[in-house]
TORNU-671734 format. One line per 8 residues: number of its first residue (from 1); for each residue x negated, y, z negated of N, C-alpha, C. Coordinates in pm, whole numbers. Atoms other than C-alpha are relative to their C-alpha. Example, Ala and Ser with C-alpha at 12.3 -4.5 7.8 and 13.67 -1.06 7.14 Angstrom:
TORNU-671734
1> -89/-119/0/-1230/-450/-780/-90/120/0  82/-119/6/-1367/-106/-714/77/109/-73
This chain:
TORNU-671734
1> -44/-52/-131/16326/-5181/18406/-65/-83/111  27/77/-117/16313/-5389/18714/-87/82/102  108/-51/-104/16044/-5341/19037/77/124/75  -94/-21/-47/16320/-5249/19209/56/162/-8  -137/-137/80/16504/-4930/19011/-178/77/-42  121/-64/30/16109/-4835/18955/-40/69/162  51/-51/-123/16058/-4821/19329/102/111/39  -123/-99/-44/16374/-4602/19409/-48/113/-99
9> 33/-158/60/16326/-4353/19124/-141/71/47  49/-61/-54/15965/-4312/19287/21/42/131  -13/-44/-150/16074/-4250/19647/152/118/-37  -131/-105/29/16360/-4041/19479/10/144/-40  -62/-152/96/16176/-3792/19268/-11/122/80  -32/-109/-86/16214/-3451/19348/-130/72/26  147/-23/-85/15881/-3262/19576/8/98/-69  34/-155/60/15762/-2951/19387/-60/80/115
17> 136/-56/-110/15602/-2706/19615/-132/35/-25  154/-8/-3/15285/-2641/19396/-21/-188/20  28/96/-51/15259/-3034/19452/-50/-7/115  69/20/-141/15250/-2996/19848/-132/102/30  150/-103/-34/15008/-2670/19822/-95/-73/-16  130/106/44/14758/-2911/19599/-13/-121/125  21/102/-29/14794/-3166/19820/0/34/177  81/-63/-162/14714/-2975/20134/-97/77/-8
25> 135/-93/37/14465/-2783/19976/-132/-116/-23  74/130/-15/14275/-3136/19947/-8/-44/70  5/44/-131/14334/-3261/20284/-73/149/52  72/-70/-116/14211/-2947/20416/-158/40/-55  129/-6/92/13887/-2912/20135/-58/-101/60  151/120/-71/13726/-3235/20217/-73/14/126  48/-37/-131/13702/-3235/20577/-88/144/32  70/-193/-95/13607/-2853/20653/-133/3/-138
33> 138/54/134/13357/-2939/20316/-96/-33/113  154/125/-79/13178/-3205/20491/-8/81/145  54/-74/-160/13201/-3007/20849/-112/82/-28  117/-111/7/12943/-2762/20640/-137/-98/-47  185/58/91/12653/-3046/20534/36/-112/135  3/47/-88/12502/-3287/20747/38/-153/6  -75/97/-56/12756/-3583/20762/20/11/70  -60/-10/-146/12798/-3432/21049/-53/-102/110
41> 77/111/-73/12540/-3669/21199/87/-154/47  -76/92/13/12781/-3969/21094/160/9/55  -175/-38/11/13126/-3786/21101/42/69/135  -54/-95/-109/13294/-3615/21422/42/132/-34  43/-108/55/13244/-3275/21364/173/58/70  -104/-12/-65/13577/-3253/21600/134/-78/-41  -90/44/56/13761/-3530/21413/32/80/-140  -83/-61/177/13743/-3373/21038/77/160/57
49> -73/-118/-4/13845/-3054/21201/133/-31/26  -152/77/42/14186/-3245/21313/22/-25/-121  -57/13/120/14206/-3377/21014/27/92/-113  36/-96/64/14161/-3050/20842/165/92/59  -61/-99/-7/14430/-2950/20997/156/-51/-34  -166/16/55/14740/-3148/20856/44/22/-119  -69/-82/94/14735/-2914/20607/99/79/22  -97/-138/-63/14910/-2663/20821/154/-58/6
57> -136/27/17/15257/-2883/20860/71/2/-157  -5/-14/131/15233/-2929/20480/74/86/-49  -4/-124/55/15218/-2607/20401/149/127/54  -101/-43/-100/15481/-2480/20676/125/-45/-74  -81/-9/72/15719/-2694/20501/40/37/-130  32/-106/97/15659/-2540/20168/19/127/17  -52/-101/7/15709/-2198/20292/186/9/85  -133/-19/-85/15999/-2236/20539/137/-81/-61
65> -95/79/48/16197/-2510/20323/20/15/-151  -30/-25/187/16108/-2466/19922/-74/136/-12  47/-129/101/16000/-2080/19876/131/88/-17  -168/-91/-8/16365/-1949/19959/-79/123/34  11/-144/-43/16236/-1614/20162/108/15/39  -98/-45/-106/16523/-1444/20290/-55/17/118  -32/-23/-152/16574/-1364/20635/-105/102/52  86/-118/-6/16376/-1050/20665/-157/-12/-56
73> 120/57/40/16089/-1187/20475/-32/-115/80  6/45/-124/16088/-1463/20702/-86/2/129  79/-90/-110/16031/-1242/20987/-113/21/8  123/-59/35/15736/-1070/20814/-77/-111/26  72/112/-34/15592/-1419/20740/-30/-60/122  40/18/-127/15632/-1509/21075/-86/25/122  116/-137/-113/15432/-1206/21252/-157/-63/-84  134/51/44/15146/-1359/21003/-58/-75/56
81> 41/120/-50/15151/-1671/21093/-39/-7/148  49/-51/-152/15135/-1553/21448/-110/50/38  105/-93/-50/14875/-1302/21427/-96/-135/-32  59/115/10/14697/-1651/21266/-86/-70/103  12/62/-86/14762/-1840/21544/-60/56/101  78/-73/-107/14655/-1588/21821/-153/13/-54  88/-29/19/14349/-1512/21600/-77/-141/44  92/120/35/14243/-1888/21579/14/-54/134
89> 21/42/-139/14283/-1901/21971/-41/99/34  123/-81/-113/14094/-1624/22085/-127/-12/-22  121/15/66/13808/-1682/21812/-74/-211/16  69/123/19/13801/-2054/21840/-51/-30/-115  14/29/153/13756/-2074/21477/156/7/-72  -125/14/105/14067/-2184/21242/-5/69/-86  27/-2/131/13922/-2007/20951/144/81/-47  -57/-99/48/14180/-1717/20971/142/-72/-23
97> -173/102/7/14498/-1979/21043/16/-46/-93  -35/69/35/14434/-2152/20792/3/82/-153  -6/-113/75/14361/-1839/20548/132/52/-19  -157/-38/-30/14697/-1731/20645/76/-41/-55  -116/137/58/14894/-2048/20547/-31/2/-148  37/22/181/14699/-2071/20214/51/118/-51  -49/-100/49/14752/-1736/20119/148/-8/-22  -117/-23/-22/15136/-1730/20233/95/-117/-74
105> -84/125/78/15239/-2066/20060/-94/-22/-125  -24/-66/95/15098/-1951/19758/47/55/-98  -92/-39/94/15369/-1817/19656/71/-98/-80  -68/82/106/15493/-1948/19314/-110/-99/-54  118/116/37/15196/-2146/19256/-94/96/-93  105/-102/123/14956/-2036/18922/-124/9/129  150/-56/-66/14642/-1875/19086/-75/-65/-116  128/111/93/14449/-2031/18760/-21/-121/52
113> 21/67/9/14534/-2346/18864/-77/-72/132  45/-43/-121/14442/-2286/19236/-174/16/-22  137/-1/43/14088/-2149/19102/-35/-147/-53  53/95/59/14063/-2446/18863/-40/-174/111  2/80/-125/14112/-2705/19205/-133/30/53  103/-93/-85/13875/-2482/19394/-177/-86/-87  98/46/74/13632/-2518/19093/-79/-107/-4  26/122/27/13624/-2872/19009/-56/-85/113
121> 9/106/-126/13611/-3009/19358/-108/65/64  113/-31/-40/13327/-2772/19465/-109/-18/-25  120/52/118/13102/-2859/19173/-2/-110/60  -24/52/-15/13201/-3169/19237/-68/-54/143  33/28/-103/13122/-3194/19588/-169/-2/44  124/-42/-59/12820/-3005/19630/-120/-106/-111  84/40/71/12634/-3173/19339/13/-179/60  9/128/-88/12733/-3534/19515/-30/36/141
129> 77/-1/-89/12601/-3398/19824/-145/5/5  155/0/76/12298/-3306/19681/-76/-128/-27  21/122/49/12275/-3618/19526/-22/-121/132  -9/102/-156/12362/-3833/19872/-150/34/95  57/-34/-53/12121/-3645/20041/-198/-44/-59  121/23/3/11792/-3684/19829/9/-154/-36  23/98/-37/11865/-4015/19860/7/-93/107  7/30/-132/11815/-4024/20190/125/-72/105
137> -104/33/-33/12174/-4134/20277/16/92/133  -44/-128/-112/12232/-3783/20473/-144/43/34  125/-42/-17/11971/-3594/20597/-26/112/-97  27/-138/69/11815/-3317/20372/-106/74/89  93/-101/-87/11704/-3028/20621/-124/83/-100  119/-40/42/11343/-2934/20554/-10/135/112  64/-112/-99/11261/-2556/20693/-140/10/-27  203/-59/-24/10867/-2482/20761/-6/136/78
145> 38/-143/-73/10781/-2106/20861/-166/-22/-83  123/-73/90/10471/-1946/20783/14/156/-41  -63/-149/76/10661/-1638/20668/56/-20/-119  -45/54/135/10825/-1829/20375/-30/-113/-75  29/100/61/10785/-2074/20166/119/-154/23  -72/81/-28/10950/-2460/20254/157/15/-46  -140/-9/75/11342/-2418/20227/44/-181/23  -72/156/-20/11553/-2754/20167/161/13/-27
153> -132/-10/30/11932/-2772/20221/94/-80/-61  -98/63/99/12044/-3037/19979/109/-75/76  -83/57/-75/12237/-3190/20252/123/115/61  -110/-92/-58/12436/-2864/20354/-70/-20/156  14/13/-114/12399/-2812/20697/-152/129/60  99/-57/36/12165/-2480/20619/-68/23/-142  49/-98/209/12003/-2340/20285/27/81/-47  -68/-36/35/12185/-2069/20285/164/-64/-73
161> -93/44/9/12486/-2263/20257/34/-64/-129  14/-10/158/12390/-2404/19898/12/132/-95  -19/-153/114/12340/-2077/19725/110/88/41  -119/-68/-8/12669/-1937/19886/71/-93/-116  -108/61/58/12859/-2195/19758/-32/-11/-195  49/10/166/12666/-2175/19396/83/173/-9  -69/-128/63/12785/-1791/19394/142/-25/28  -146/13/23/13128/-1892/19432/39/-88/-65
169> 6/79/149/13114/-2144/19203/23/85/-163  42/-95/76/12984/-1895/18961/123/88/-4  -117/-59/19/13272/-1665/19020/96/-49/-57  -86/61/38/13523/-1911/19003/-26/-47/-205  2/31/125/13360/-2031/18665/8/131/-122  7/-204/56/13339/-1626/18551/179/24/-16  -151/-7/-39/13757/-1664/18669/18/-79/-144  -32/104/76/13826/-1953/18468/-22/9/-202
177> 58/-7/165/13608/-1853/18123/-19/106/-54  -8/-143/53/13646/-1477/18111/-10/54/-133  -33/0/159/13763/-1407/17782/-79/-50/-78  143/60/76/13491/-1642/17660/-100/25/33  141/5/-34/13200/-1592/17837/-97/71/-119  105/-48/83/12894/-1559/17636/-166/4/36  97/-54/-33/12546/-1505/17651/-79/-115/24  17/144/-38/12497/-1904/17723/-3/-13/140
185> -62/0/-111/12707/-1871/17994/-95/59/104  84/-87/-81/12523/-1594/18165/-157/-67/38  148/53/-35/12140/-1767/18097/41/-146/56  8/145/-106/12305/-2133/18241/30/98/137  -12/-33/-155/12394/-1898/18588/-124/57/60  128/25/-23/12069/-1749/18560/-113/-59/47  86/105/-70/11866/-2068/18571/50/-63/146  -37/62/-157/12091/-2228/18858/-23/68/41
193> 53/-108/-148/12038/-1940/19057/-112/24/7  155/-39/-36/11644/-1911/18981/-13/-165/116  -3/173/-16/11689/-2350/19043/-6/31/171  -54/-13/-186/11841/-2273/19400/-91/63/88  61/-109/-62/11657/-1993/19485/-166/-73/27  98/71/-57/11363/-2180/19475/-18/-153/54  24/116/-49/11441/-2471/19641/27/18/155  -35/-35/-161/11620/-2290/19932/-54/154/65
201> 16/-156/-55/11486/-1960/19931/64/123/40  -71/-64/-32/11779/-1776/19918/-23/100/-134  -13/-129/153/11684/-1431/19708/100/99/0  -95/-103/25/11952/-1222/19819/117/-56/-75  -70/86/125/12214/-1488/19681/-81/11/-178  38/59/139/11974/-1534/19346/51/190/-52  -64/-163/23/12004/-1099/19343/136/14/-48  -113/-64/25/12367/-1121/19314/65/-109/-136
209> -23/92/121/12385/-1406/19059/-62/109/-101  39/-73/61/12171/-1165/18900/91/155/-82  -120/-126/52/12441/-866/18936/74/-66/-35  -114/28/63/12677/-1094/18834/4/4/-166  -8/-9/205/12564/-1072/18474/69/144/-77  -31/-175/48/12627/-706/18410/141/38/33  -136/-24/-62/12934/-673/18642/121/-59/-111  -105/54/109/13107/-901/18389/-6/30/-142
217> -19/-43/154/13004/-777/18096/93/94/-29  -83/-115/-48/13152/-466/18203/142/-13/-31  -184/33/-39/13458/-617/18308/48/-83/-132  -33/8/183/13467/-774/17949/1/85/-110  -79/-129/63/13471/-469/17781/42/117/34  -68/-100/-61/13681/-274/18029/100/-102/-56  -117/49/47/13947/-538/17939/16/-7/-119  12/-6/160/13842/-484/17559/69/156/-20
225> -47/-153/45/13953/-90/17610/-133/54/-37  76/-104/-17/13593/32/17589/1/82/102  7/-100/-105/13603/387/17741/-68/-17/109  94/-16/-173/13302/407/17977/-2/-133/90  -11/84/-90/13322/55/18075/140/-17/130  -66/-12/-75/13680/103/18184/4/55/72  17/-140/-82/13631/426/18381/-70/-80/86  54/11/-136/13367/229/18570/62/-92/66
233> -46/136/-40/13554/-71/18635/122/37/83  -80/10/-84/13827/96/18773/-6/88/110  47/-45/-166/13654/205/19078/-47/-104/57  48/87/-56/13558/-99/19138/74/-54/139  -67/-10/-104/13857/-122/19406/-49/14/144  23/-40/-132/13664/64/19641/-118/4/56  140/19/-49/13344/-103/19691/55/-110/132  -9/50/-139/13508/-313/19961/-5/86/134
241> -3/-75/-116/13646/-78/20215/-146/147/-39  78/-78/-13/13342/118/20119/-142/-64/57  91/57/-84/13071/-153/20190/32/-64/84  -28/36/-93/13253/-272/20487/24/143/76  -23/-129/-90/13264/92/20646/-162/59/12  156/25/-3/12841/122/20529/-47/-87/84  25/108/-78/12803/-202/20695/53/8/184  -26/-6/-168/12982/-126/21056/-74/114/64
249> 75/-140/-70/12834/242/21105/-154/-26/15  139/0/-1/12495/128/21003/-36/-68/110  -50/142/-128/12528/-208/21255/15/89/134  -28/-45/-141/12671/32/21522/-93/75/68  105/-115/-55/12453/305/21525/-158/-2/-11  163/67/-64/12114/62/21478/-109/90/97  122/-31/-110/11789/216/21599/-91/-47/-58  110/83/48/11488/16/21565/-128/113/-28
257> 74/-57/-26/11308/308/21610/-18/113/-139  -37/-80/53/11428/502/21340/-54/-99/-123  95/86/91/11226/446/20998/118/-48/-66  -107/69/133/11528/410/20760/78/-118/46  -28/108/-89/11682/157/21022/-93/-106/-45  83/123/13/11395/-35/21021/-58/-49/-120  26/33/113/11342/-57/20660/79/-66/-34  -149/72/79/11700/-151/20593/-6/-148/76
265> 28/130/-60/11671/-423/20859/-70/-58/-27  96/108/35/11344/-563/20714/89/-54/-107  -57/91/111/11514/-579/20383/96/-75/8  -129/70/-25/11832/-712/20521/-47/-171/61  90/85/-46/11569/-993/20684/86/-12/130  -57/-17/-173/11702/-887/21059/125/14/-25  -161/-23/13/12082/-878/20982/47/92/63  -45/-166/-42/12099/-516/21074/5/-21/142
273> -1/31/-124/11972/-594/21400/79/-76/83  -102/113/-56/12160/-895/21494/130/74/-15  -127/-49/-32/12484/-703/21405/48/125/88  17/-105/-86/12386/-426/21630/14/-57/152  -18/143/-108/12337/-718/21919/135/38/21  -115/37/-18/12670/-802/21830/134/132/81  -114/-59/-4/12843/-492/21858/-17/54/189  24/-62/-161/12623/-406/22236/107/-107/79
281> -74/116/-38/12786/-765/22334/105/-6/14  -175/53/-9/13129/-792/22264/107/109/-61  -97/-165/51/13351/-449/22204/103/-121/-111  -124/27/80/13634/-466/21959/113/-38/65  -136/21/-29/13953/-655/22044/92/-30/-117  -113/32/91/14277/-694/21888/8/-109/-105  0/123/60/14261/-1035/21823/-67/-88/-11  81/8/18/13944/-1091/21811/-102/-93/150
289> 70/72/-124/13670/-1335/22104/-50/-128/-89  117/55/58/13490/-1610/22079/-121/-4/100  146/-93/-2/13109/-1534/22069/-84/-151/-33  121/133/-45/12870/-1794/22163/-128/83/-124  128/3/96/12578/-1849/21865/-71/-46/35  110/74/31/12287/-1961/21786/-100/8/-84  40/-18/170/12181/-2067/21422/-128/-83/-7  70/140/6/11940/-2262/21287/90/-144/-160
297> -116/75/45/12234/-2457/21131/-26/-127/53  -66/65/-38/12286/-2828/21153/-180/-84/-7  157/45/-9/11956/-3098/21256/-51/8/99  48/-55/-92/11949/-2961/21562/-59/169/17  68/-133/71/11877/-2572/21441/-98/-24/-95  107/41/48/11652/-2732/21232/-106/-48/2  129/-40/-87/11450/-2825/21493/-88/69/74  16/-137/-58/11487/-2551/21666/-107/104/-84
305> 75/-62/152/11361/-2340/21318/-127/-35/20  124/50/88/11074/-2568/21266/-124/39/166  38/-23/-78/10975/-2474/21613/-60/152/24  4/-165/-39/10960/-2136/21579/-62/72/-164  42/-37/139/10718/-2082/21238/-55/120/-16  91/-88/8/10524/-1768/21292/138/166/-4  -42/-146/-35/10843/-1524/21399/157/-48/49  -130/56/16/11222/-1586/21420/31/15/178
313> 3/6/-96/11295/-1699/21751/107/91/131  -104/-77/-80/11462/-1463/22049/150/-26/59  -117/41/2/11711/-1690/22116/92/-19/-84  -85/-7/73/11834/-1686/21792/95/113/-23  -102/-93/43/12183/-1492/21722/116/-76/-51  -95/67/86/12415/-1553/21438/40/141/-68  -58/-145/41/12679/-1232/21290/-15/-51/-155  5/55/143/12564/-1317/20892/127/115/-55
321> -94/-85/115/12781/-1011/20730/149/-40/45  -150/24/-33/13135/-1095/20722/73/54/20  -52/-91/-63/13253/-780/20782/-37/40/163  57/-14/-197/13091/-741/21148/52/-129/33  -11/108/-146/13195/-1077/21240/152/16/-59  -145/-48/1/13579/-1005/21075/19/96/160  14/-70/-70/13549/-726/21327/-5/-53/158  20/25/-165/13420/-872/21648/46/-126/54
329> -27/179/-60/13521/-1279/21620/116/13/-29  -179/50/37/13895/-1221/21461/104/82/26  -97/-111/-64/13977/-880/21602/52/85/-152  12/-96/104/14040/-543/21420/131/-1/-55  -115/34/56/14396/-659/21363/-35/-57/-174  22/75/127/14274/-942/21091/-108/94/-94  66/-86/105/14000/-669/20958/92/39/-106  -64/-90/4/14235/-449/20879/124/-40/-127
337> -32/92/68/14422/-742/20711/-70/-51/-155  89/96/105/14158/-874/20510/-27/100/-108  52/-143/134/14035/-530/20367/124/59/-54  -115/-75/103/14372/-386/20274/58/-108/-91  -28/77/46/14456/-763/20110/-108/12/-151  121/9/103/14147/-738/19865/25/150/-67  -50/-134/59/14249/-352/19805/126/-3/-50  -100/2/98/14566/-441/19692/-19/-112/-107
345> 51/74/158/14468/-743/19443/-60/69/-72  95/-90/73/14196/-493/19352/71/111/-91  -62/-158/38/14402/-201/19280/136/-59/-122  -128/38/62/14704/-434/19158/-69/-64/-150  12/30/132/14490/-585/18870/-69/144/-75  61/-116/32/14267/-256/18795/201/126/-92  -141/-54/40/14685/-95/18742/45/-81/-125  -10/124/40/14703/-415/18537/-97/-3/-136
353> 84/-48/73/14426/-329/18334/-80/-167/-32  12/149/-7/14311/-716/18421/-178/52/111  132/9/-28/13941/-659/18519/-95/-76/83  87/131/-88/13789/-986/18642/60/-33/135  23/-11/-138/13931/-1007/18994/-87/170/43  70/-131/-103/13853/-612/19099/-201/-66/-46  105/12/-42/13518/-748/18969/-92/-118/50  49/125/-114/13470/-1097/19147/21/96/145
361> 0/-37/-197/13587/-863/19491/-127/59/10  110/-102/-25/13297/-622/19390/-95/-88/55  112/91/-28/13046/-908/19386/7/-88/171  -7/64/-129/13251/-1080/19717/-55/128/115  -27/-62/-80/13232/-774/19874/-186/63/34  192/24/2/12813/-707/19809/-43/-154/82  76/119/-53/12796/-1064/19926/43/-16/183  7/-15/-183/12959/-984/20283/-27/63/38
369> 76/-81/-69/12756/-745/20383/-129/-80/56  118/78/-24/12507/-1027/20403/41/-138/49  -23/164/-25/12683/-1361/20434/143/-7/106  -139/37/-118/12984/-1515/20693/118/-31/-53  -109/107/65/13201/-1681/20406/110/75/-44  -95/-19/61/13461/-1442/20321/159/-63/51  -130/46/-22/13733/-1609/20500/22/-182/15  -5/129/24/13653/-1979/20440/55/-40/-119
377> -64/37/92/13844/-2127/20170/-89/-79/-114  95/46/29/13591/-2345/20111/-114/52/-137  76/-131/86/13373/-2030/19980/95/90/-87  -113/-133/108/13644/-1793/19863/113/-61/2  -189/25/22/13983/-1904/19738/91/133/-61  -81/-93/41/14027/-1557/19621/90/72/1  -101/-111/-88/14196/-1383/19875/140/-106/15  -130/103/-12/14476/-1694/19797/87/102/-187
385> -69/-45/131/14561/-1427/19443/135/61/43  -86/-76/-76/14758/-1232/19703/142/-25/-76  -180/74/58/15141/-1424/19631/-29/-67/-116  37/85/143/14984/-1650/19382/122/70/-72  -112/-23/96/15273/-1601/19060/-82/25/-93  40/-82/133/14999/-1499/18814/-123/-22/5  137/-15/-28/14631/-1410/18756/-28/-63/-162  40/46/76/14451/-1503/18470/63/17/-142
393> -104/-31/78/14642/-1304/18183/150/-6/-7  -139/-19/17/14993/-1227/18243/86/-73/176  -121/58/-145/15262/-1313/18543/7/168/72  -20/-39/-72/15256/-1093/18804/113/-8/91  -169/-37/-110/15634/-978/18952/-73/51/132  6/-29/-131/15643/-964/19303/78/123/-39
């Protein structure tokens, strides 16, 4: 076969749409990746976000040209993509626009193979950042307090930001090896999470690597048909809208003064407080604000930090639980969104008698009471099971 009749049949063949998802789910991974470690030093923290964002035409044509919605579905999709767009201009953060699109073009695409992307390229990433970093390529942020012991961020941008992305790793690899997991499995997540924990000092992350051992056992013999495990597993549904309704009352109604307050806030390491801040600051809107921070994120919070060793500094404010900042940065519209989206995957595999999502939400949903990442893609690709065409066992009919 000639150059010729080779070049035509490639410019000829026909576009799949899980093709364009993968291949906007990679244009928009790298960039908004590296926006979280400190290439930022090198990289335009304003260019990868453009570039992060020609996923969205991608993806647009994929739903509006190859999913065939009717007319009426359409519509629906449309009011999404809208509420999206308004969200990701009042908040000044994309996360929810681009949450939107992933989720919604989705449809028809395996959710395994979605996880298995997710997977590969996060491992992948973070362990070559890691790598770049202690060899002095990037910077690796050094924290100094005299309340903790030295944290180091591996080239993320904080130290939290490693041990998030190791517990979603961990999930995803819990997604992926279900059915198999064994008692290997469990002591390699173990050590990475003691590994992390002492390099960055993140114990409430190493805590939930910790619940993650049990949660799945569970959920391995609730999908085996043992009685008591199933019974517990299928309540597992309603630890979201239950620790996101714990998490806003406690936040709202904050008193420093009050002992159980101030216990929960030590253990929370200030969280409580700061989301109490948040809520004196900026009431609830529709479609959410944007809310001026201040982290010790980045190598400029890291000077900031190293400045401030004896007592966490007054100028610092950052919304860590992801339910308070759903709430106050994306508007009670996208709440409202997010928690009834995770209650129906939850409820739809638990009906399903499919175990391992309701109990990756349990573990997402313990981890936003404390952390920012539930609507980064980056961190969670979960809330993309929504349309997905099938979960780990069987095919899921729309």
């Amino acid at each position: 076969m000639d150059l010729s009749k080779k070049t035509h049949q490639l410019f000829n063949a026909p576009i799949s749409g899980t093709q364009l998802y993968f291949l906007a789910f990679v244009i928009y991974f790298i960039p908004a990746y590296l926006i979280d470690t400190t290439f930022t030093v090198y990289l335009s923290w304003s260019k990868l976000r453009i570039i992060s964002y020609i996923a969205i035409p991608i993806l647009l044509l994929k739903i509006y040209v190859l999913d065939n919605w009717n007319w009426r579905q359409l519509i629906i999709v449309s009011v999404f993509l809208i509420i999206g767009v308004l969200g990701w201009r009042a908040a000044k953060y994309p996360e929810i626009l681009m949450m939107m699109v992933f989720v919604i073009g989705a449809r028809g695409v395996s959710f395994n193979e979605i996880i298995s992307w997710y997977f590969y390229l996060s491992l992948s990433f973070i362990m070559a950042i890691a790598m770049i970093s202690l060899l002095n390529i990037i910077p690796n942020l050094t924290y100094y307090s005299m309340l903790r012991p030295t944290r180091y961020s591996l080239g993320m941008a904080y130290t939290t930001f490693v041990a998030s992305h190791i517990v979603y790793i961990s999930l995803a690899y819990c997604y992926l090896h279900f059915s198999k997991l064994k008692w290997i499995d469990y002591l390699i997540i173990f050590l990475i999470g003691l590994v992390v924990m002492k390099i960055t000092d993140t114990r409430l992350d190493f805590y939930e690597m910790i619940l993650l051992i049990p949660v799945m056992i569970i959920a391995q013999r609730a999908e085996k048909g043992q009685k008591y495990s199933r019974y517990f597993a299928s309540f597992w549904w309603i630890a979201t809208p239950f620790l996101a309704s714990i998490t806003l009352i406690s936040a709202y109604f904050y008193n420093q003064n009050n002992y159980i307050f101030f216990k929960l806030n030590s253990l929370l390491s200030g969280r409580l407080h700061l989301s109490h801040v948040g809520f004196e600051r900026y009431p609830i809107t529709l479609f959410g604000r944007k809310i001026v921070e201040h982290s010790f994120g980045g190598t400029k919070g890291a000077t900031f930090a190293n400045h401030n060793l004896f007592e966490l500094s007054t100028n610092y404010f950052y919304l860590d639980s992801s339910f308070v900042r759903m709430l106050l940065v994306w508007g009670s519209i996208v709440f409202v969104l997010v928690i009834g989206t995770i209650m129906w995957i939850t409820i739809r595999g638990t009906a399903h008698k499919e175990y391992v999502l309701p109990a990756i939400f349990l573990l997402i949903a313990i981890n936003a009471v404390l952390e920012p990442h539930i609507l980064q893609i980056i961190y969670n690709p979960f809330l993309l099971a929504l349309l997905a065409k099938e979960t780990k066992f069987r095919e899921i009919k729309e």
